[in-house]
VEXSEVEX-157117 format. One record per residue (C-alpha): residue number from 1; residue in one letter; x, y, z. Coordinates in steps of 0.05 Angstrom, whole numbers, plus 5000, padded with zeros to 4 digits. Layout:
BEGIN
+-----+---+------+------+------+
:   k : r :    X :    Y :    Z :
+-----+---+------+------+------+
: NUM : A :    X :    Y :    Z :
...
+-----+---+------+------+------+
***
This chain:
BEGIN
+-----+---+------+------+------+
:   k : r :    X :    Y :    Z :
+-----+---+------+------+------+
:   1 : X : 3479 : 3838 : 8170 :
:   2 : X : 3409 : 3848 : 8179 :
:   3 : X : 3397 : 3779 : 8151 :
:   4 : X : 3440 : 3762 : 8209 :
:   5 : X : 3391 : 3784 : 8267 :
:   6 : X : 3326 : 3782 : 8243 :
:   7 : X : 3320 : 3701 : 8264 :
:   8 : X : 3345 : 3728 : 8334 :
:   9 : X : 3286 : 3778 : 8343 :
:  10 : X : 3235 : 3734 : 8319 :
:  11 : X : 3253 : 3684 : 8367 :
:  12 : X : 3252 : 3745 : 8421 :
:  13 : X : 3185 : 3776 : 8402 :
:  14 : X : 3153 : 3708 : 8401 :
:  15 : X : 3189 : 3680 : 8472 :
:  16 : X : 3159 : 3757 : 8498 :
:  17 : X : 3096 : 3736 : 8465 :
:  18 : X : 3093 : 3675 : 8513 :
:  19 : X : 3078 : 3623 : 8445 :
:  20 : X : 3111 : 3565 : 8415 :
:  21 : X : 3137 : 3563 : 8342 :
:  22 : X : 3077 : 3519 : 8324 :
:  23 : X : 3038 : 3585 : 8347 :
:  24 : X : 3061 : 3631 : 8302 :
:  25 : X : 3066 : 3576 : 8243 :
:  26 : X : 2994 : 3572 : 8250 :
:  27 : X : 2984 : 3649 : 8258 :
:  28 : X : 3026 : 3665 : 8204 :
:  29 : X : 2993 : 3606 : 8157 :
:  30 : X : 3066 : 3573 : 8140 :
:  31 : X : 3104 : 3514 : 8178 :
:  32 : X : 3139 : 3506 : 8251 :
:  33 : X : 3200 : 3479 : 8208 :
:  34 : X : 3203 : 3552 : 8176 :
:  35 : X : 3190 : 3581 : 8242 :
:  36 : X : 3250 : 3538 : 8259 :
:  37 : X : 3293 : 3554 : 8206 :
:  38 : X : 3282 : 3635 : 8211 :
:  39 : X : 3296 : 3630 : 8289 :
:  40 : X : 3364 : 3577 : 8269 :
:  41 : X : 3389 : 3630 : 8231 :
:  42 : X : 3391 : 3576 : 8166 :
:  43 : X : 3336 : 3612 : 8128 :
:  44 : X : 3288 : 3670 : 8120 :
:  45 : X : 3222 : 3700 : 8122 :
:  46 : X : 3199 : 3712 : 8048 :
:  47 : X : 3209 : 3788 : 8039 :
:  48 : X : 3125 : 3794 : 8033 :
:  49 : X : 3123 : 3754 : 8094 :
:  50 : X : 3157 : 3817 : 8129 :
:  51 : X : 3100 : 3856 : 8138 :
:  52 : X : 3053 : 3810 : 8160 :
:  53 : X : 3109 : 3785 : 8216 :
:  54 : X : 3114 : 3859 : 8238 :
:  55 : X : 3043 : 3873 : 8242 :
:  56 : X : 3024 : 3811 : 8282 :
:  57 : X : 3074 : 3831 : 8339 :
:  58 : X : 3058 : 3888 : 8339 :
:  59 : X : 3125 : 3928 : 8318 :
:  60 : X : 3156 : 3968 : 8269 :
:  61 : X : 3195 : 3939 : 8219 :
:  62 : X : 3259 : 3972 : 8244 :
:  63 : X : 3242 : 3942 : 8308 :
:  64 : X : 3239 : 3870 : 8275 :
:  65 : X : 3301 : 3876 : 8234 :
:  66 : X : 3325 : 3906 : 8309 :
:  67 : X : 3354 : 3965 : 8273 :
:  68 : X : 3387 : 4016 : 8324 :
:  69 : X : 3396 : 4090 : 8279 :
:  70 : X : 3450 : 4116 : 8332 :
:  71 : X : 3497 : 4051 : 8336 :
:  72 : X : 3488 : 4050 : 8252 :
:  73 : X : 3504 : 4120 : 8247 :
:  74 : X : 3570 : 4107 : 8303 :
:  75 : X : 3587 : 4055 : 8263 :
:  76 : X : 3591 : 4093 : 8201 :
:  77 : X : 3628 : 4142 : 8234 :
:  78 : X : 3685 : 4095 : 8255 :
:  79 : X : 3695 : 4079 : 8186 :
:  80 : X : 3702 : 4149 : 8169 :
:  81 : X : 3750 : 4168 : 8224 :
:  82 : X : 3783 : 4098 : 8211 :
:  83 : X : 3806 : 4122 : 8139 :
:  84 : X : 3833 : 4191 : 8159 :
:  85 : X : 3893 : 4196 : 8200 :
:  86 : X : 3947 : 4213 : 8140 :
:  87 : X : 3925 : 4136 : 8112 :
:  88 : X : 3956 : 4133 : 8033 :
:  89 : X : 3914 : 4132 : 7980 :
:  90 : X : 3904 : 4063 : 7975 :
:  91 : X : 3892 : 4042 : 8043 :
:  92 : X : 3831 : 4101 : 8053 :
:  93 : X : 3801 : 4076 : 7983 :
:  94 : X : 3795 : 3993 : 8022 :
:  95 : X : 3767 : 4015 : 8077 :
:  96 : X : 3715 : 4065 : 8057 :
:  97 : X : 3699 : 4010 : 7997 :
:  98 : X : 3688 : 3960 : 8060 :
:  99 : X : 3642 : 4008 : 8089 :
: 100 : X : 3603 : 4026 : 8039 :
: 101 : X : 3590 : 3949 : 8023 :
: 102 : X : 3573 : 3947 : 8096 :
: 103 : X : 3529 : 4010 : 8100 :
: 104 : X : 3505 : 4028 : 8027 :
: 105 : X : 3467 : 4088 : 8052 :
: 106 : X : 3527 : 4108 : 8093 :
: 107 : X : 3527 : 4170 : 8037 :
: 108 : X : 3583 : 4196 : 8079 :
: 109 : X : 3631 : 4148 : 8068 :
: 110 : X : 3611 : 4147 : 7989 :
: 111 : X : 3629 : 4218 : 7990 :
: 112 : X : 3695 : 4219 : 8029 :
: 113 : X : 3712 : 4175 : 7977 :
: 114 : X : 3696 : 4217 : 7917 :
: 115 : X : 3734 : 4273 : 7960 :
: 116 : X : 3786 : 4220 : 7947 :
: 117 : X : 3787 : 4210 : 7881 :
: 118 : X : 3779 : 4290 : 7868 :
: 119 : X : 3848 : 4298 : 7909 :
: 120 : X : 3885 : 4239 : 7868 :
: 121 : X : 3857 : 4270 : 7801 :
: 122 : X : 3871 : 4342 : 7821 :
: 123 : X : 3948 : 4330 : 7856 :
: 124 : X : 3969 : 4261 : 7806 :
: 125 : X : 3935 : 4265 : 7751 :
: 126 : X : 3891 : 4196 : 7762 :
: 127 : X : 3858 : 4200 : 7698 :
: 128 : X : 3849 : 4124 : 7711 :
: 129 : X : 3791 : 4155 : 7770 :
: 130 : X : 3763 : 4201 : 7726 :
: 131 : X : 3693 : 4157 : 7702 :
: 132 : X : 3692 : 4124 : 7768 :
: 133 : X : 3691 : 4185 : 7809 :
: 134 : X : 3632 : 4215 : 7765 :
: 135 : X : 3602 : 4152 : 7770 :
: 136 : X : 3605 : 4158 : 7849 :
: 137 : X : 3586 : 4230 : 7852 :
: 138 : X : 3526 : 4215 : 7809 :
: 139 : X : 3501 : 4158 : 7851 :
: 140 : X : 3507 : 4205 : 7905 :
: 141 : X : 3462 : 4257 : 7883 :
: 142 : X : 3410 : 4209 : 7862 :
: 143 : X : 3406 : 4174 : 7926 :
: 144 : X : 3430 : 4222 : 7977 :
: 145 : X : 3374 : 4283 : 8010 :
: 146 : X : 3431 : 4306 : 8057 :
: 147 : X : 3442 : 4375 : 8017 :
: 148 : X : 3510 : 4381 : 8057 :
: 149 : X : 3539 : 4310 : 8024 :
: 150 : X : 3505 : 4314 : 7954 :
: 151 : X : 3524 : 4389 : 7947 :
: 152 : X : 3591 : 4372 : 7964 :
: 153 : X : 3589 : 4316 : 7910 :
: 154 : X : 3557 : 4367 : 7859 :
: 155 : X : 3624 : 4404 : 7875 :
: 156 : X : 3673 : 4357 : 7864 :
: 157 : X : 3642 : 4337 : 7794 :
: 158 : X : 3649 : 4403 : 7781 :
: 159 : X : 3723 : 4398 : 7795 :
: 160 : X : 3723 : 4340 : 7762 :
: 161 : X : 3698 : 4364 : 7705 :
: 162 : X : 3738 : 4426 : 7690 :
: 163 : X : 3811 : 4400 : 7711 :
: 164 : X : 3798 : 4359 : 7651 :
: 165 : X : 3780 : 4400 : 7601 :
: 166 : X : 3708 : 4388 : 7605 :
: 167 : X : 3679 : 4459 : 7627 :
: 168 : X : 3620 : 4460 : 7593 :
: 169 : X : 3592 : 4401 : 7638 :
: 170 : X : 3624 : 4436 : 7698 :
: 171 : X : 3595 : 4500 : 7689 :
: 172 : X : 3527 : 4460 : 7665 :
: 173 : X : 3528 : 4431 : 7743 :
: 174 : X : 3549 : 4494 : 7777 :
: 175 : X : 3488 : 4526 : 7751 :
: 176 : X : 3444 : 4474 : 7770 :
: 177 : X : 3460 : 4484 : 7844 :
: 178 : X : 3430 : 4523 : 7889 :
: 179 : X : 3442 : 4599 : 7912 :
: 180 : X : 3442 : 4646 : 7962 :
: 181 : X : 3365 : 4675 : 7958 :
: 182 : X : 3353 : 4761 : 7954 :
: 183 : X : 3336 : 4789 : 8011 :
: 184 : X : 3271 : 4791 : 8007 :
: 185 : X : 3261 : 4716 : 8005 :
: 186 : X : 3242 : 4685 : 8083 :
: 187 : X : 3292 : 4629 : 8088 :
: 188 : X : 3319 : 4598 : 8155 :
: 189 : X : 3375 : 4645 : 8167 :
: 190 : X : 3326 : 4710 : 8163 :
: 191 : X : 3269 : 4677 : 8205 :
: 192 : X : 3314 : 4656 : 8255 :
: 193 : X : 3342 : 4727 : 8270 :
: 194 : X : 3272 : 4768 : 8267 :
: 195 : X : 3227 : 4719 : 8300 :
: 196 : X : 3257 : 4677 : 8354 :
: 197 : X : 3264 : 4714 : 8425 :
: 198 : X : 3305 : 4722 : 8476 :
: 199 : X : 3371 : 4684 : 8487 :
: 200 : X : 3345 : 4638 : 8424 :
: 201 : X : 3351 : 4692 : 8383 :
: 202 : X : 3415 : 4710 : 8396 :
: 203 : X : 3455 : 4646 : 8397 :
: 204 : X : 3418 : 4636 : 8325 :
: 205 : X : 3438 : 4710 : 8303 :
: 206 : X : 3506 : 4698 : 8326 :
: 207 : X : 3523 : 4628 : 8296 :
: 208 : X : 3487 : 4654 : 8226 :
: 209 : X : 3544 : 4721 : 8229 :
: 210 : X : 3602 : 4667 : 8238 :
: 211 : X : 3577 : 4630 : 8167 :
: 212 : X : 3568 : 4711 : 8125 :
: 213 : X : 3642 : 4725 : 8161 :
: 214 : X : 3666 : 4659 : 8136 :
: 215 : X : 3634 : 4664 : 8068 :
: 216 : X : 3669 : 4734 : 8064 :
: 217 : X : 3740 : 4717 : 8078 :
: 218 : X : 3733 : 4658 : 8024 :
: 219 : X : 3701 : 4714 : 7965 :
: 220 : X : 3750 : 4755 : 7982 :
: 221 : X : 3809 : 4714 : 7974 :
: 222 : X : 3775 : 4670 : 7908 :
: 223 : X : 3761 : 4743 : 7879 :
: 224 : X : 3830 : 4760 : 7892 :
: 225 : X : 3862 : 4703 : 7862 :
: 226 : X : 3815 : 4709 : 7807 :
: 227 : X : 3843 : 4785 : 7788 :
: 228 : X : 3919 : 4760 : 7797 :
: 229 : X : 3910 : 4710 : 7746 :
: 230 : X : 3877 : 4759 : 7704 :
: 231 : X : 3939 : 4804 : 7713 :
: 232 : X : 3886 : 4859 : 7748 :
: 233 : X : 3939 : 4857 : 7815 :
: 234 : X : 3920 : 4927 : 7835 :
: 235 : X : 3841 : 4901 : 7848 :
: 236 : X : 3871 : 4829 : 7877 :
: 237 : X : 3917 : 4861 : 7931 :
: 238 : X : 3843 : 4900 : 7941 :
: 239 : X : 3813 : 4833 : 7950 :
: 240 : X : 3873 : 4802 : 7987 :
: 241 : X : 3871 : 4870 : 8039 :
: 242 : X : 3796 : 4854 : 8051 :
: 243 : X : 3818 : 4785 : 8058 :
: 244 : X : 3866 : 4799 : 8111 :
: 245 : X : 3824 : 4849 : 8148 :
: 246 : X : 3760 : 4797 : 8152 :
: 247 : X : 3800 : 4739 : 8188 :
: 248 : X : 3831 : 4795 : 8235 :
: 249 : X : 3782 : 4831 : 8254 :
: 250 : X : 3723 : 4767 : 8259 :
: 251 : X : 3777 : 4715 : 8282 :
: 252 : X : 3810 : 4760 : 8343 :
: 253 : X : 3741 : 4781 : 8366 :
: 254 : X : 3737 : 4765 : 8436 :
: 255 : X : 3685 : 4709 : 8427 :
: 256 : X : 3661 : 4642 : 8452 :
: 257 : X : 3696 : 4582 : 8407 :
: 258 : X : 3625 : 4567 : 8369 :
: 259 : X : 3612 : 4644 : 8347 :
: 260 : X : 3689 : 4653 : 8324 :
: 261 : X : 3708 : 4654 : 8242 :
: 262 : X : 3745 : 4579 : 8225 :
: 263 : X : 3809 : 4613 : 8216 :
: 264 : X : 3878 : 4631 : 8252 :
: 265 : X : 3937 : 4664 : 8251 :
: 266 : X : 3963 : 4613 : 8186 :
: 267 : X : 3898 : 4635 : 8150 :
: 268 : X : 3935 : 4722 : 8158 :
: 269 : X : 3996 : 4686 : 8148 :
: 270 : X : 3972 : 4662 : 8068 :
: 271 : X : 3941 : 4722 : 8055 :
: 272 : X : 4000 : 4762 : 8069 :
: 273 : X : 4036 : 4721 : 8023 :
: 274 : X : 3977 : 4739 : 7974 :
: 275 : X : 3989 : 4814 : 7981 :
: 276 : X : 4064 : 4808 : 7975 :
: 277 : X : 4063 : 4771 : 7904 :
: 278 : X : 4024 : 4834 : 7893 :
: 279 : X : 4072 : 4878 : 7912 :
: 280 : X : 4122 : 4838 : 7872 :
: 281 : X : 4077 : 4837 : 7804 :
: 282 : X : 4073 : 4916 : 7826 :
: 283 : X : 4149 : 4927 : 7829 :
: 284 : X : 4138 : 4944 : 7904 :
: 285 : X : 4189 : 4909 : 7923 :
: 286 : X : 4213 : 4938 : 7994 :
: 287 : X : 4133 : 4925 : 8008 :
: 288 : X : 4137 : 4847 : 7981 :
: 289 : X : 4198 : 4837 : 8034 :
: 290 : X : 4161 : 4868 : 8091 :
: 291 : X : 4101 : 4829 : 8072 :
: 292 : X : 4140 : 4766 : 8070 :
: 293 : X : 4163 : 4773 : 8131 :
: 294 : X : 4097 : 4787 : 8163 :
: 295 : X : 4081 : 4720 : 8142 :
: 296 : X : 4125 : 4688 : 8161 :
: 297 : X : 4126 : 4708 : 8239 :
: 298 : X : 4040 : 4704 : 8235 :
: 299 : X : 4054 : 4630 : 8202 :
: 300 : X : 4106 : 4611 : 8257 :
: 301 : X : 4084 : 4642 : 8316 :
: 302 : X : 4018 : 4594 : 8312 :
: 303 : X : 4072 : 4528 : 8332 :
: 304 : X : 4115 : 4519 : 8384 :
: 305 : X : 4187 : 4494 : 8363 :
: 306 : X : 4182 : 4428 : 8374 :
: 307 : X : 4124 : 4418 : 8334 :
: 308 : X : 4139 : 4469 : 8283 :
: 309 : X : 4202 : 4418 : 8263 :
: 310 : X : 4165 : 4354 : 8272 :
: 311 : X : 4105 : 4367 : 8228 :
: 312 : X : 4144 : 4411 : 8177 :
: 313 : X : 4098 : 4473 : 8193 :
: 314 : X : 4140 : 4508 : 8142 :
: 315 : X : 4107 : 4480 : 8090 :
: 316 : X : 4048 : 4524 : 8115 :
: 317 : X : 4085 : 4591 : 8086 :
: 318 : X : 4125 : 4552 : 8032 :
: 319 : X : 4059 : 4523 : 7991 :
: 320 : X : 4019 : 4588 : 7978 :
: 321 : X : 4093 : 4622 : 7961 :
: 322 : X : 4098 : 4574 : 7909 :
: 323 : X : 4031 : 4570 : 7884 :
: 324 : X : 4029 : 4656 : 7873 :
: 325 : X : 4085 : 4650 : 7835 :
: 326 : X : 4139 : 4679 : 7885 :
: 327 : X : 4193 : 4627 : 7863 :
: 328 : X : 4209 : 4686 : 7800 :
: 329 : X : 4224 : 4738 : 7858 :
: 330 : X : 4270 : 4694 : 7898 :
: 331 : X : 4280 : 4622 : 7928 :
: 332 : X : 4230 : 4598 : 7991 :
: 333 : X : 4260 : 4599 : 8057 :
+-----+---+------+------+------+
***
């Protein structure tokens, strides 16, 4: 693509230039019938060549290979969006294998794809993705400085790795990633709240509380279902309390949208469910049924009929039944 325009803007910078091809043959030390060629679009400049054409115009050399960072980083995004949208499997893998073709630093796309691969691996067993999603996540962290994408790559490795078997590599990664620093260590998050002033200080202060709230409901609910596997259920309906009571009480708050938890009503819904398997491992059984229906009503309420029946909300409520093991108290509604 680049290939593409770069005969187009040396035939602009020289026309704004006010000289003939013969001009810049002679400037540049090469022929007119280059010049020609490069402005024809049926060859081009010699990649040493580049430099030298950028300096004597004066430009950068994203200016001479007329690259625009917004409509490249638009573009990207279309492909993105483009292979959401409840697309199969197959259909998401073409076009974010076009776009990344297209766009090879578009590390984005590369990783949506690997988020993929992890899903297929994970749900279907695709050991058939296994090496080629390592491969990706790999290229990914070797290329990619965007902590957000390669730390998200690290993570589905990681995945990767122990759904088959291979833990020692998985826990090897998680290690390798970065942590939360003490307290005592200045990072963004700390300077932020002490030093700015003013109104600056406490939009930053308030978006920073939203992340520890969010980071809270998820401990809470992995250290939960960490202790229920165990068998420990009297510490996970602990965990899956402190669950609930995080989303309720940082999600209601009476906040703008931007300094509210990312949860709702579905989120106190599932973690109902989570202290009602408790219950039910407990023998508490007149507590599991009230808790059950708690869910249920915090689930449903979120939809309005017609939508709860044309999306099949219930699967909402019926997925985290199953997966706490509820099926061996009584069939899902």
């Amino acid at each position: 693509m680049i290939n593409m325009n770069i005969g187009n803007k040396i035939r602009e910078l020289r026309k704004k230039k006010g000289i003939t091809q013969e001009q810049l043959a002679s400037a540049l030390g090469i022929t007119s019938q280059a010049v020609s060629k490069w402005e024809m679009n049926t060859g081009y400049p010699d990649i040493a060549m580049l430099p030298v054409i950028a300096g004597y115009f004066g430009v950068s050399m994203d200016t001479l290979f007329n690259y625009d960072a917004d409509k490249l980083e638009e573009n990207i995004m279309n492909v993105l969006y483009s292979s959401r949208g409840g697309r199969p499997f197959e259909e998401a893998e073409k076009i974010l294998l076009e776009g990344i073709a297209d766009y090879p630093g578009g590390h984005i796309l590369k990783r949506e794809l690997l988020d993929w691969y992890t899903v297929q691996i994970r749900a279907h067993d695709r050991t058939d993705l296994i090496e080629k999603a390592l491969e990706l996540g790999k290229q990914i962290c070797d290329e990619c400085e965007d902590s957000f994408i390669y730390l998200g790559a690290m993570g589905n490795m990681a995945e990767i790795y122990i759904l088959t078997g291979r833990n020692n590599e998985g826990e090897k990664l998680i290690e390798s990633m970065p942590y939360r620093y003490p307290i005592d260590i200045v990072d963004r998050m700390r300077c932020s709240a002490w030093l700015l002033k003013g109104e600056e200080q406490l939009n930053a202060i308030r978006s920073w509380k939203v992340w520890e709230h969010q980071e809270l409901f998820v401990l809470c609910r992995s250290e939960g279902r960490s202790f229920y596997k165990m068998g420990d259920y009297e510490n996970a309906l602990l965990s899956f309390q402190e669950e609930y009571a995080t989303i309720d009480a940082f999600y209601h708050r009476n906040l703008p949208d931007e300094f509210r938890i990312l949860a709702d009503d579905v989120y106190l819904g599932v973690a109902m469910i989570e202290i009602a398997a408790c219950y039910f491992k407990m023998n508490r059984l007149e507590e599991c049924d009230t808790a059950l229906d708690k869910a249920y009503r915090l689930i449903r309420n979120v939809y309005d009929d017609e939508f709860w029946n044309t999306h099949n909300c219930i699967e909402h409520y019926r997925r985290p039944y199953h997966e706490m093991g509820l099926d061996e108290y009584k069939p899902c509604i």
